[in-house]
N, C-alpha and C positions, 0 to 999 in steps of 0.2 A: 483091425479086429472088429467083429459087427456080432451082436447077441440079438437071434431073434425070441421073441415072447410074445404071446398074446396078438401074432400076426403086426407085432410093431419091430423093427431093425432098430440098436441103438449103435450106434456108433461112437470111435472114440472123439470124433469133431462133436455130436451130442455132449456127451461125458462135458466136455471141455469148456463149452459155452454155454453149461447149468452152475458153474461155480462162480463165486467173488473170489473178486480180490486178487492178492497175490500169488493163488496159487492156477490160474485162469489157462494156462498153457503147458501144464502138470498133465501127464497122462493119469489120472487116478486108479490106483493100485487095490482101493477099495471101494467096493459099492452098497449102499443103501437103499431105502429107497418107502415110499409109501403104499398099502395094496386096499384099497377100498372102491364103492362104486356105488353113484358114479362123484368123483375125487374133485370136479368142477374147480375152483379159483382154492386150491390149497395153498395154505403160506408155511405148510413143514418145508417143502424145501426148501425155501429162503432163510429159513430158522438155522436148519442144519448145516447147510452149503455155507450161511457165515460162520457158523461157530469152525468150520472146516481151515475156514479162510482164517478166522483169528491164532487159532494153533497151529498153521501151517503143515494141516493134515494132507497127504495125500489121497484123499476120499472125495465124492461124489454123491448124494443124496437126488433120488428120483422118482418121479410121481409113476405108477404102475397101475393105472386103470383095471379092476380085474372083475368084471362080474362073478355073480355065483357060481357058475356052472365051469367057471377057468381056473375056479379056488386051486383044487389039487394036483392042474398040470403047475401053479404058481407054486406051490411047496412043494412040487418035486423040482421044479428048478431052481427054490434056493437052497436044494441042499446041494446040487452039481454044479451053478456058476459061485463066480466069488461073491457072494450075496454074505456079509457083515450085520444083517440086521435090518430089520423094518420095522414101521410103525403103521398099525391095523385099526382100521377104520371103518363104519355100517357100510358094508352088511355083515361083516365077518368075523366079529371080535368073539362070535360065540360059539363059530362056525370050527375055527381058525384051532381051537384048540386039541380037537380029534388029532392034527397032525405035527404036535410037538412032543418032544421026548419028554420032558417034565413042566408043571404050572407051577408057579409061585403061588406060596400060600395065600396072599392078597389077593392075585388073578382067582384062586381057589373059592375064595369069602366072594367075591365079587361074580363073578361066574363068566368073567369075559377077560381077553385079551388083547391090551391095546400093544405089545410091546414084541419084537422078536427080538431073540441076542444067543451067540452062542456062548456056553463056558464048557472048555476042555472036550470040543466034538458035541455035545447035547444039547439039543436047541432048546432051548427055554421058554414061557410063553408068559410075560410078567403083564402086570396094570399099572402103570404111573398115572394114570388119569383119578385115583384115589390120594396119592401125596399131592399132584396136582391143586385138589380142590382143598384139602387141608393148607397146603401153604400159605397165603395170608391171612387165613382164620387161627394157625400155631403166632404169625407174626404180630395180630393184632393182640392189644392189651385187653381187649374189651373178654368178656367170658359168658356163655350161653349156656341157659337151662334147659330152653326150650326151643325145637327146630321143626318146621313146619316145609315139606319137600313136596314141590307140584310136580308131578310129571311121573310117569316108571317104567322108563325106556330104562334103558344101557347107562346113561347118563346116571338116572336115577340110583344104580345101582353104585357106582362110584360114591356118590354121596354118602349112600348109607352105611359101607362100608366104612369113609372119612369120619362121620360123626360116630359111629362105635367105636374107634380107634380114640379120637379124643375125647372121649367119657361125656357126650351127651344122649343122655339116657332116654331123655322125654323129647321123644320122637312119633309123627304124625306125615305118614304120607297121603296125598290124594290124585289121583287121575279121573280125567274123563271118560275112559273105559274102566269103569271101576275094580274087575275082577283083574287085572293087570297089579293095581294098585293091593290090594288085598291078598294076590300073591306075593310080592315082595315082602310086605307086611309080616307074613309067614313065615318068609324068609327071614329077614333081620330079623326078628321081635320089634316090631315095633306097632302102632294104635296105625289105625286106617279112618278115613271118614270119605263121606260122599264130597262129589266136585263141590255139590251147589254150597254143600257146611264150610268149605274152608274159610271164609273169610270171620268164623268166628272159633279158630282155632286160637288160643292163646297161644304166641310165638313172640321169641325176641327175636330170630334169626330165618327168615323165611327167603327158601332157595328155589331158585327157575332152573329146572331144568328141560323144559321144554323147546323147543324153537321158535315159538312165539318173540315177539320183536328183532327177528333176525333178519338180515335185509334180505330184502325181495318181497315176497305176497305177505310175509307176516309182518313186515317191520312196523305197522302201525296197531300193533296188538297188544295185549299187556293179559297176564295172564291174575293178574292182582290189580280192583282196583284199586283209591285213593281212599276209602272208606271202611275198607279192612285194612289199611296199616293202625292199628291203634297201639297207643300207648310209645313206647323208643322201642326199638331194634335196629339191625343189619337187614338189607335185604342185599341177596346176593345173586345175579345172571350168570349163568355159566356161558349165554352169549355174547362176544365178544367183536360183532359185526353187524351194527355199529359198538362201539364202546358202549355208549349211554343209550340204552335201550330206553324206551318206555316203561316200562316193569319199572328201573332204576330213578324215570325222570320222575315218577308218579311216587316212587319210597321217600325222591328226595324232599316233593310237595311237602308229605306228610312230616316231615322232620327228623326219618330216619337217615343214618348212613348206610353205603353203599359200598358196592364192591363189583369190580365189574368183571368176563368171562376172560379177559386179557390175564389176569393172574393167575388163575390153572392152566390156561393155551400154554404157558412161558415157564412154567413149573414143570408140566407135563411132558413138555417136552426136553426142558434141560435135565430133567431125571432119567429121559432115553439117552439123552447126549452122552452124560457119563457114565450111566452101564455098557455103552457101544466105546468109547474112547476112555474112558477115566477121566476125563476134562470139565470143569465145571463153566458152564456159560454164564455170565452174569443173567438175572432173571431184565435188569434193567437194559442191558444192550438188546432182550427179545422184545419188550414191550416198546422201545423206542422203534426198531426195525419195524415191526406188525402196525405199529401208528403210523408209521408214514407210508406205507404202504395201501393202509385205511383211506388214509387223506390225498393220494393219488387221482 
């Protein structure tokens, strides 16, 4: 059997030799897969393809390179192969949503879709990258007044959503294209300030979500320096490559704790796991997998 798409042929020896573990020589009877671009070193299929491997699922999880201009030949062929569900990635999360049959009210608040799954024939188009970023901020004991968000990408938006959801009210975004930032602002309710103010925003809990320290050309970047952490809080990276960002080494200087992008990656994505399967992947078998993977 051979699927072509996007001028790629997949084959079932492909299929075959993208999974662990014990299920390695399984024809997979289900497909998945991720569609963004460009998809470069992703570790969702290593994520998914284990959790496959752990429940002895007959599936396949696959990376689908899709430029803009290939979006709607890619959703029209998951509605005619056996296509179980994706996970949507820049450029398309916003794109993506014109060609689903219903959003989730999340996806709705949020304005993006990171998630595909079908229920009963209609394709759905959900956000887990919002529980994502909530998850170890619902798990820690500590409690926050005040949240202070760099960035107002896509990214951005998850956040905001996450902190309206757990009742943090006093809220302050900023970006360096400031009219980005002042539309979200709008969007959620919440206060807006210029880049250069932030570091005199009072925050216990101040979030990256920029790509600033992420490997490659930014990893030696920090988007906060060591003179505006005042006072205790959380600072938190949504980048999670490396683990210990600069952003995180510089909160730690100051005497904050930290939180690194490895705990929504591992949330985000075990919250696809189980609306595609019903199966819950431990969060700690995705952050062990993605560490050593790091450290390769």
């Amino acid at each position: 059997m051979a699927t072509v798409f996007n001028h790629t042929t997949i084959t079932c020896a492909d299929v075959s030799t993208s999974t662990e573990g014990k299920n390695m020589n399984a024809i997979p009877e289900k497909l998945y897969g991720i569609i963004g671009h460009p998809l470069g070193h992703t570790m969702s299929p290593a994520l998914h393809n284990s959790g496959f491997s752990m429940f002895s699922l007959p599936s396949v999880y696959m990376a689908f390179p899709t430029p803009p201009e290939k979006l709607a030949d890619f959703m029209t062929a998951f509605r005619t192969l056996p296509l179980y569900g994706a996970s949507v990635t820049i450029p398309h999360k916003e794109t993506v949503m014109e060609y689903v049959d219903r959003i989730t009210p999340r996806a709705t608040l949020v304005g993006a879709v990171n998630t595909l799954y079908w229920d009963n024939g209609v394709l759905v188009g959900d956000n887990t990258d919002v529980l994502g970023f909530m998850a170890p901020l619902i798990d820690s004991p500590a409690t926050y007044s005040r949240a202070l968000v760099l960035g107002a990408g896509g990214a951005a938006k998850a956040v905001l959503a996450g902190l309206k959801e757990l009742g943090v009210h006093n809220v302050t975004i900023c970006n360096r294209t400031a009219h980005r930032a002042a539309s979200l602002a709008v969007q959620f309710d919440v206060d807006c300030v210029d880049w250069d103010a932030r570091g005199i925003v009072e925050a216990d809990l101040v979030i990256n979500t920029t790509p600033m320290g992420m490997a490659g050309d930014h990893v030696d970047k920090t988007t906060f320096a060591e003179e505006m952490f005042t006072g205790k809080g959380t600072a938190y990276d949504l980048v999670y490559n490396p683990l210990e960002t600069v952003f995180l080494r510089t909160a730690k200087a100051a005497g904050w704790e930290t939180i690194d992008g490895l705990h929504m990656f591992a949330a985000q994505g075990a919250e696809q796991f189980r609306l595609w399967t019903g199966e819950n992947i431990p969060h700690d078998h995705i952050r062990n997998l993605v560490t050593d993977m790091l450290n390769l």
